[in-house]
C-alpha positions as CSV (number, residue, x, y, z in Angstrom):
1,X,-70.7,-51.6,-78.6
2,X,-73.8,-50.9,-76.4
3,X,-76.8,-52.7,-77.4
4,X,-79.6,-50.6,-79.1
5,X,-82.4,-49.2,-76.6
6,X,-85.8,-50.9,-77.1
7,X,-89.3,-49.0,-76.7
8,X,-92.4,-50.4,-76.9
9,X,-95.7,-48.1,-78.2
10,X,-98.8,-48.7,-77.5
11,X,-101.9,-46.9,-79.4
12,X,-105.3,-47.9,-79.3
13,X,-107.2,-44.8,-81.0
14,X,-106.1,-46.1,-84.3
15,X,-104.3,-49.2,-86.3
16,X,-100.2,-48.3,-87.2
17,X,-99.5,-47.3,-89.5
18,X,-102.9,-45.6,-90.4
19,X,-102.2,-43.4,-87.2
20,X,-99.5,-40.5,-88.7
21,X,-98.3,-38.8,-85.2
22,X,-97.6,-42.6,-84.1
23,X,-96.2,-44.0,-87.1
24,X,-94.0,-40.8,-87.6
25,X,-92.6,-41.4,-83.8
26,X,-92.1,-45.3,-84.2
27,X,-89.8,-44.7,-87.3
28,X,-88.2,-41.2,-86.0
29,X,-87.4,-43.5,-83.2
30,X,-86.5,-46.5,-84.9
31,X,-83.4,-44.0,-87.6
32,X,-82.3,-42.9,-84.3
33,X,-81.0,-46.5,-83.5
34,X,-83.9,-47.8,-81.2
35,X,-85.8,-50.9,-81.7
36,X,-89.2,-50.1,-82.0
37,X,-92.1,-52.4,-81.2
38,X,-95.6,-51.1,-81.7
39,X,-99.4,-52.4,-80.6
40,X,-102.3,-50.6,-82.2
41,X,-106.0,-52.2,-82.9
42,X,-106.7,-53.2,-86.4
43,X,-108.5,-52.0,-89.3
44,X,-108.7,-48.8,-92.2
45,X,-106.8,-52.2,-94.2
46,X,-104.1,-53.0,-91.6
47,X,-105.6,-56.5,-90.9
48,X,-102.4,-58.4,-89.9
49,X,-102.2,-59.7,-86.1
50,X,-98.2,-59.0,-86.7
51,X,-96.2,-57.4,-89.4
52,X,-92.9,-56.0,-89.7
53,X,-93.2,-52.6,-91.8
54,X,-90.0,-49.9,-92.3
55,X,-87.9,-52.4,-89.6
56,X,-91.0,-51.7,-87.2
57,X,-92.5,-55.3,-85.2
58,X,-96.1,-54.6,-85.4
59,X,-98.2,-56.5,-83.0
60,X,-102.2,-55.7,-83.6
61,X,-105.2,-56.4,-81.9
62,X,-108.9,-56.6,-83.1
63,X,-111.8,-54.3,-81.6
64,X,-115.5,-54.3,-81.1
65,X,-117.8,-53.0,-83.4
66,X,-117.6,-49.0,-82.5
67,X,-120.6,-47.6,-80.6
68,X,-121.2,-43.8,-79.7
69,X,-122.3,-44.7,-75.4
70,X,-120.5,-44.5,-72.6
71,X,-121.3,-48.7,-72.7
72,X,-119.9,-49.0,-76.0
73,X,-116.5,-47.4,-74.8
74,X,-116.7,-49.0,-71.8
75,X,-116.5,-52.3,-73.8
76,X,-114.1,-51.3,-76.5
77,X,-111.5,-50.3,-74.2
78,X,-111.7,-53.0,-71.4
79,X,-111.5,-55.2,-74.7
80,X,-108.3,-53.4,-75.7
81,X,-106.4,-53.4,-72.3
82,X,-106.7,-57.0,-72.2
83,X,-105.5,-57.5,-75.9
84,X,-102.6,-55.1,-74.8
85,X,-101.4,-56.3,-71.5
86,X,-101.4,-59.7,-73.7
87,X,-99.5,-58.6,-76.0
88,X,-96.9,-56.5,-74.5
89,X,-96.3,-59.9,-72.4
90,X,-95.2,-61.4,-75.7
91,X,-93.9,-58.4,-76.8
92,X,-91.4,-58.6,-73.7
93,X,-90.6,-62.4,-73.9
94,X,-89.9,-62.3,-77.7
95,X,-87.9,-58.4,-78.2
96,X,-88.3,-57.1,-74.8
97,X,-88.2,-53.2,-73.7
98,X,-86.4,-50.5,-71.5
99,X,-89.6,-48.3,-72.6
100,X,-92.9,-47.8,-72.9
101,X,-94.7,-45.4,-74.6
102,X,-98.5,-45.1,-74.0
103,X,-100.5,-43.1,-76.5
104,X,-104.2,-42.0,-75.0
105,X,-106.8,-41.8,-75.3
106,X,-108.0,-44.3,-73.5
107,X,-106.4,-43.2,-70.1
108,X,-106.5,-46.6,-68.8
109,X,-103.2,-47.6,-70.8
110,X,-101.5,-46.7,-67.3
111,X,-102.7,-50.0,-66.5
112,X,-100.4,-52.0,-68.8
113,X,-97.4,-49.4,-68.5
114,X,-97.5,-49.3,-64.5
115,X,-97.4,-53.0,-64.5
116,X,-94.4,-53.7,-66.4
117,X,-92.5,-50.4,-64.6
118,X,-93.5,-52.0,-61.0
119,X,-92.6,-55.8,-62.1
120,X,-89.5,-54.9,-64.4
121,X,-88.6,-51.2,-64.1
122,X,-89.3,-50.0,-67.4
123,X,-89.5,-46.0,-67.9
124,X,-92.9,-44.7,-69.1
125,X,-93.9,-42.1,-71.5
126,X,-96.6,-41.0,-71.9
127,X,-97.6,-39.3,-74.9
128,X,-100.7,-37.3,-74.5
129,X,-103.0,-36.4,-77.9
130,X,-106.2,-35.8,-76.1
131,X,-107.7,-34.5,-73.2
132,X,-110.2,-37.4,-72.0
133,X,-112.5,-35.8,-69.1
134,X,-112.9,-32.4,-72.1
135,X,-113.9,-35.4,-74.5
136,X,-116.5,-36.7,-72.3
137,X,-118.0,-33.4,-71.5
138,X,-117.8,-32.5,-75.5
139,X,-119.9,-35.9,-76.6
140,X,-122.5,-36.4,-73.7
141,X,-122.7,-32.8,-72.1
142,X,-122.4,-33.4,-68.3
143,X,-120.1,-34.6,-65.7
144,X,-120.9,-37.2,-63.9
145,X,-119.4,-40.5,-62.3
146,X,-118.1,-41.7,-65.8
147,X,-116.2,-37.8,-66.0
148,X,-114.9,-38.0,-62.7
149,X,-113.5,-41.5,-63.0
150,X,-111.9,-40.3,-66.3
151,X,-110.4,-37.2,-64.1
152,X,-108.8,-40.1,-61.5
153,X,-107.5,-42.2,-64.6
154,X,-105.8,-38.6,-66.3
155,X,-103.9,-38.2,-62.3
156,X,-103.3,-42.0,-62.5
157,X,-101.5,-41.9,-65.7
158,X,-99.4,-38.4,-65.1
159,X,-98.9,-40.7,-61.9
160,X,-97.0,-43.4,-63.7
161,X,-95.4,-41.3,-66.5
162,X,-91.6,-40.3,-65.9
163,X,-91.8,-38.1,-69.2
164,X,-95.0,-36.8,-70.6
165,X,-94.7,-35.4,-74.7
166,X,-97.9,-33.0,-74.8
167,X,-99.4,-32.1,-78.6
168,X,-99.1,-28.8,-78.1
169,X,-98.5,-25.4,-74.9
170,X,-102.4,-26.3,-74.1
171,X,-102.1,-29.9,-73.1
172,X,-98.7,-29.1,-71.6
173,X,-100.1,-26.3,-69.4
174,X,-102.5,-29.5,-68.2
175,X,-99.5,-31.6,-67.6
176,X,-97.8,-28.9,-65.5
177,X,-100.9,-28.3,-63.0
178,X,-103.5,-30.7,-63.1
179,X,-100.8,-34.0,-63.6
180,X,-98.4,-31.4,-61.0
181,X,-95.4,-32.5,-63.5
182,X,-92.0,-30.8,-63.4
183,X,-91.1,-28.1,-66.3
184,X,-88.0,-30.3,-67.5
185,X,-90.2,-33.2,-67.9
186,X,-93.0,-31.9,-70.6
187,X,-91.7,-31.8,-73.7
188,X,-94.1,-30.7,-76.7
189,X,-94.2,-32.8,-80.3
190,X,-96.6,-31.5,-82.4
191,X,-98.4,-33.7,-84.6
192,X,-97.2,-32.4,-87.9
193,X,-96.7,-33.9,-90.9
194,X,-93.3,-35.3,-92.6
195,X,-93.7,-33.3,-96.1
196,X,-91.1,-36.0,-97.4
197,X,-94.6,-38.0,-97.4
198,X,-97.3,-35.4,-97.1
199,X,-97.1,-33.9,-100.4
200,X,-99.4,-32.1,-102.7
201,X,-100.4,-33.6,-106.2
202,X,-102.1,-32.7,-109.5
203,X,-105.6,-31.9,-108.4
204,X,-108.0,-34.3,-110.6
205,X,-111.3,-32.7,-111.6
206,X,-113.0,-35.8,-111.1
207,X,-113.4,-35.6,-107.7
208,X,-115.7,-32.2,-108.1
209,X,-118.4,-34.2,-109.2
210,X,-119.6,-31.7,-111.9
211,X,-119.8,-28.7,-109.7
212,X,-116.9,-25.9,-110.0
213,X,-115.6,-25.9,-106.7
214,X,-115.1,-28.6,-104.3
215,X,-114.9,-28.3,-100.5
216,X,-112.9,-30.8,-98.3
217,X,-113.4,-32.3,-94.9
218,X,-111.2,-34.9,-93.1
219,X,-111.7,-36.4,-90.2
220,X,-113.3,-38.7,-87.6
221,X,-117.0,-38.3,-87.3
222,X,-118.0,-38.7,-83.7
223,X,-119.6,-35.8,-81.6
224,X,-117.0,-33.5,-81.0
225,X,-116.2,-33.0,-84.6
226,X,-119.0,-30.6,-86.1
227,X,-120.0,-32.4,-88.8
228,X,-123.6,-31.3,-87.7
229,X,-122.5,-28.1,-87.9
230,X,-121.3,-28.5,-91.7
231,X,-124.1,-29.9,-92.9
232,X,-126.3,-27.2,-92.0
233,X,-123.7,-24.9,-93.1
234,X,-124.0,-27.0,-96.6
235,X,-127.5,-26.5,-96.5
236,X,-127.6,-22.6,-95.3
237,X,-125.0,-22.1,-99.1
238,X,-127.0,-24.3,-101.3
239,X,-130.7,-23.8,-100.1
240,X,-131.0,-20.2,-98.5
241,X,-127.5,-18.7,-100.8
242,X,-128.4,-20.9,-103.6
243,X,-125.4,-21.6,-104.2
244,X,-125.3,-25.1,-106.2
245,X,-122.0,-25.0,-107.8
246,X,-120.4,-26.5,-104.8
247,X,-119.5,-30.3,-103.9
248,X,-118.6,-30.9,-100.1
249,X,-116.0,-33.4,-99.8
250,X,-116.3,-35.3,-96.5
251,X,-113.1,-37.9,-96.2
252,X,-113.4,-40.5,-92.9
253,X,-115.4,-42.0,-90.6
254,X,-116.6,-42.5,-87.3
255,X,-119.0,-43.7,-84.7
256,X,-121.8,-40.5,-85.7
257,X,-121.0,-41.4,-89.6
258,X,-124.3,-43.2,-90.1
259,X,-126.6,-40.7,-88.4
260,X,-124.6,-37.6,-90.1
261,X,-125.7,-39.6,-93.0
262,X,-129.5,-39.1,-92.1
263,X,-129.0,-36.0,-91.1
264,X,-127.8,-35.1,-94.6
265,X,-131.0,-36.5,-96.2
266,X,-132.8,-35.0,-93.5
267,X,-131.7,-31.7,-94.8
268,X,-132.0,-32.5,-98.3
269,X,-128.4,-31.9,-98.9
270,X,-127.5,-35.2,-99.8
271,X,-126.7,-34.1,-104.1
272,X,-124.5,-31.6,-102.6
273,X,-122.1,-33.5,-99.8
274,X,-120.8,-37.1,-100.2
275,X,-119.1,-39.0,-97.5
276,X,-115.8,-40.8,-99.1
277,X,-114.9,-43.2,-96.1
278,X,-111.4,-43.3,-94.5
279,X,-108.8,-42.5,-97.3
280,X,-104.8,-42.9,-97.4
281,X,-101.9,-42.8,-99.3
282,X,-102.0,-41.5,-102.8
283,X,-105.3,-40.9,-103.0
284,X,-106.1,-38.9,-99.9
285,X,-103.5,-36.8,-101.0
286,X,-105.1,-36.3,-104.2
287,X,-108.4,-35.8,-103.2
288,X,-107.2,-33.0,-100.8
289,X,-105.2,-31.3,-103.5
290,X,-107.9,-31.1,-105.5
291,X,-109.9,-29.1,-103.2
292,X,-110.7,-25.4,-103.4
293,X,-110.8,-24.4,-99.5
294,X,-110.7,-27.1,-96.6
295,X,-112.8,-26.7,-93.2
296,X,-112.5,-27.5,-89.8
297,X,-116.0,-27.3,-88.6
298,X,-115.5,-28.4,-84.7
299,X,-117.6,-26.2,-82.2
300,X,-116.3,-24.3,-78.9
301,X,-115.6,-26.8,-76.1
302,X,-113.2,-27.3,-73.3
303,X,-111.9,-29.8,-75.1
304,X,-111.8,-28.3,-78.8
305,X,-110.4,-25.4,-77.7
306,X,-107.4,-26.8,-76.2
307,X,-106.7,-30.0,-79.2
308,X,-104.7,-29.2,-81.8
309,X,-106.9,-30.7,-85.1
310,X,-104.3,-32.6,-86.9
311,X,-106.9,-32.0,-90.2
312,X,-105.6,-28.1,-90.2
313,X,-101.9,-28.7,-90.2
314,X,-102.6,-31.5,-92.9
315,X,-104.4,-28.7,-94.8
316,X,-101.7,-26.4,-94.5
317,X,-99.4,-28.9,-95.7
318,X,-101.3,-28.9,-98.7
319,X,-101.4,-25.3,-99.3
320,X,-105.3,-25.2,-98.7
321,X,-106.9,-22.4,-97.6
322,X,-108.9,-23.1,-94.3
323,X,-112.5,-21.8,-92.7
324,X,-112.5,-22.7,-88.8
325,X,-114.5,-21.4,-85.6
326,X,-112.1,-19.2,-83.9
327,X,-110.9,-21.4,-81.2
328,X,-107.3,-21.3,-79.0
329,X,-105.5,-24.0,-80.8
330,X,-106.8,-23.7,-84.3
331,X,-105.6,-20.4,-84.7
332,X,-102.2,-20.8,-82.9
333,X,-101.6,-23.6,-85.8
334,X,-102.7,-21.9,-88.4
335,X,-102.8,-18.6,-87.7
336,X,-102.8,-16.3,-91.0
337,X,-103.3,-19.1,-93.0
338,X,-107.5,-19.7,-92.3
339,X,-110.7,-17.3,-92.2
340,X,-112.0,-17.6,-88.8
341,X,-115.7,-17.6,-87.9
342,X,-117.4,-16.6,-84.2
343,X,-117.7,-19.6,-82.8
344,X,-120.8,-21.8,-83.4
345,X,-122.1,-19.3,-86.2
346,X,-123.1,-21.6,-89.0
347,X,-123.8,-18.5,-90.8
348,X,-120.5,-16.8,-90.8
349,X,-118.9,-20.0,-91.2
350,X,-120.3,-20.3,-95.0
351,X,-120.0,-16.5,-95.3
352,X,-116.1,-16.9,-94.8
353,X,-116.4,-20.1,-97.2
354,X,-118.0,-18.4,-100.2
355,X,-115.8,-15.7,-99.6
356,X,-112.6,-17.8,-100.3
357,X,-114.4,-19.0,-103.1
358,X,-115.6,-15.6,-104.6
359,X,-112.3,-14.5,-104.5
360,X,-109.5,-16.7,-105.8
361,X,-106.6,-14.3,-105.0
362,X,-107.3,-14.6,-101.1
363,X,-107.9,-18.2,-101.0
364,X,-104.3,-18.5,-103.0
365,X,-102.8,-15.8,-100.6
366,X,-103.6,-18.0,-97.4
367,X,-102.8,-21.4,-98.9
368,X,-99.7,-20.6,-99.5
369,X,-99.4,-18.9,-96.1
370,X,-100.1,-22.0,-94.5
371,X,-97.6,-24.3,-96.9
372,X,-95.0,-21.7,-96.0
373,X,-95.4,-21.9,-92.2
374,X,-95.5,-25.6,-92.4
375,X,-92.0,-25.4,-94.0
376,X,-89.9,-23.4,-92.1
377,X,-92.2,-23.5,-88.8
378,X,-94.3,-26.8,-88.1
379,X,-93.7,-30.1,-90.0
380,X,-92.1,-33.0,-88.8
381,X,-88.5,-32.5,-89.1
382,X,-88.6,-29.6,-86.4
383,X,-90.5,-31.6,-83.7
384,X,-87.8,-34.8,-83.9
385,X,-85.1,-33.0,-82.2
386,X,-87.8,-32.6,-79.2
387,X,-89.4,-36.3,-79.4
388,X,-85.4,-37.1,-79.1
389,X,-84.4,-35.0,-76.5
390,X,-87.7,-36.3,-74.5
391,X,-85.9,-39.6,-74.7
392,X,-82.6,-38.5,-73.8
393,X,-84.0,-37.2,-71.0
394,X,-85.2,-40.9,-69.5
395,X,-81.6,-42.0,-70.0
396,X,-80.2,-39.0,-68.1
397,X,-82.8,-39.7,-65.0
């Protein structure tokens, strides 16, 4: 009998198996007779330097403190490829591996895989969630020697891929011209959840705090994201609609947590909006089934418009109705299931919300839109066949 196939995954964005898209590979993977190995960072509770979780050898490395400047992620990821390179050594010597599969960002992992495929001839995959230069541009507004050198590190990793899995037709349109990869060797996973695990729950009135309806955001908070945007789109409802029968909701974290936090007082919204921290499990799932509409408040970028939010397919999976700017990927995930605002128009943003609100029937009619294509459309169990077949296809080059 042949021995099973090993793959090592590497993800530094988050800690396994906080990360979902990673966590639902590694085990996809691991029921289709691989041995998986993972290394991800720490934190959000996953402490453990190594753990073995569903059959899964998690190795885990710790991180700086986070800090929103092109130093602070200079030094957070030179940090990480040194913990990684470290630890796929061990990796190697104690389980070994015929595969690696780098998750981005950083684009730097390219470093770790392209050693171990020039030294012992592993295959690489890489597994593309976000487009890095677009990210840059999004947080710091220009391009300049750090956006270039992101550019070289994108080339450098399509370089050493010999399959790239895109998130969605967006990032693999990137993979096709600016990474110049063949047609048969992009295969698109979306990041959608397993409703086996992602399921909705008895909405507790609790979390309303009082008010009759409850809003709900999930997320990181960094630049990109729009919380700006939804604050003043909190305070445009309560102070100039008064409107202050509303809680906002605003589940995660981030590097821009603490100044959003300001920025709430700032705008004297603070009674109305009330930032939960990173949630999981059973309670994140109850806290989003509890809400009235969910939002997705990220602005028009190159980057936005192209990422598939992983927070509106969630919401969907939950039957939520959604409000979003009107931007390429959001509405080819969620199409008739979210109101869609202009771009960058606070205004109609918490028009479209009080709308849903106002009117119970429509918010009910695109909720269950979206739990509906979720079902027979989206959620996990109709992207394994393609993460599978991406893998086949390394055995078949």
């Amino acid at each position: 009998m042949a021995l099973p196939k090993k793959v090592l995954i590497i993800v530094e964005n988050l800690p396994v198996p906080f990360d979902r898209r990673v966590w639902m590979e590694a085990t996809t993977l691991q029921k289709a007779g691989y041995e998986v190995s993972v290394i991800s960072p720490t934190g959000n509770g996953f402490e453990k330097s190594y753990e073995i979780i569903e059959k899964i050898h998690i190795y885990r490395h710790p991180l700086p403190p986070e800090e929103s400047s092109v130093f602070g992620y200079l030094r957070e990821y030179s940090w990480a490829i040194n913990w990684q390179f470290r630890l796929a050594q061990r990796v190697w010597r104690e389980r070994g591996f015929d595969v690696i599969h780098i998750c981005n960002p950083p684009d730097l992992l390219f470093l770790v895989a392209g050693w171990f495929k020039l030294f012992h001839r592993i295959w690489v995959i890489f597994d593309h969630h976000d487009l890095s230069p677009e990210m840059y541009e999004a947080k710091y507004q220009r391009r300049d020697i750090f956006y270039h050198g992101l550019c070289w590190a994108e080339r450098l990793t399509y370089a050493t891929a010999d399959i790239v899995i895109s998130t969605n037709e967006s990032h693999r349109e990137v993979a096709l011209t600016r990474g110049h990869k063949k047609p048969e060797k992009v295969f698109v996973v979306r990041s959608a959840p397993d409703l086996s695990r992602f399921h909705r729950m008895l909405p507790n009135p609790n979390y309303r705090r009082g008010k009759k309806h409850l809003i709900g955001y999930m997320g990181v908070m960094g630049e990109p994201e729009g919380i700006d945007y939804l604050l003043r789109i909190v305070y445009y409802i309560t102070q100039k609609k008064n409107r202050q029968d509303i809680h906002f909701m605003l589940i995660g974290s981030g590097p821009a947590a603490e100044k959003l936090k300001v920025l709430s007082k700032e705008l004297g919204v603070s009674e109305f909006v009330e930032f939960t921290g990173f949630k999981q499990g059973e309670e994140l799932l109850e806290r989003l089934s509890s809400c009235d509409v969910c939002v997705e408040p990220s602005p028009t970028s190159a980057y936005n418009e192209n990422c598939t939010m992983n927070k509106i397919l969630e919401y969907m999976a939950m039957g939520k109705a959604i409000v979003q700017f009107d931007l390429r990927e959001g509405r080819r995930s969620a199409q008739e299931a979210s109101l869609y605002a202009k771009p960058n128009d606070e205004v109609e943003f918490a028009e479209k919300i009080l709308e849903l609100l106002d009117f119970p029937e429509l918010r009910e009619k695109i909720g269950a839109e979206g739990r509906l294509r979720m079902e027979k459309i989206l959620e996990w169990q109709y992207q394994v066949p393609k993460l599978l077949e991406a893998y086949e296809k390394i055995w078949q080059s």
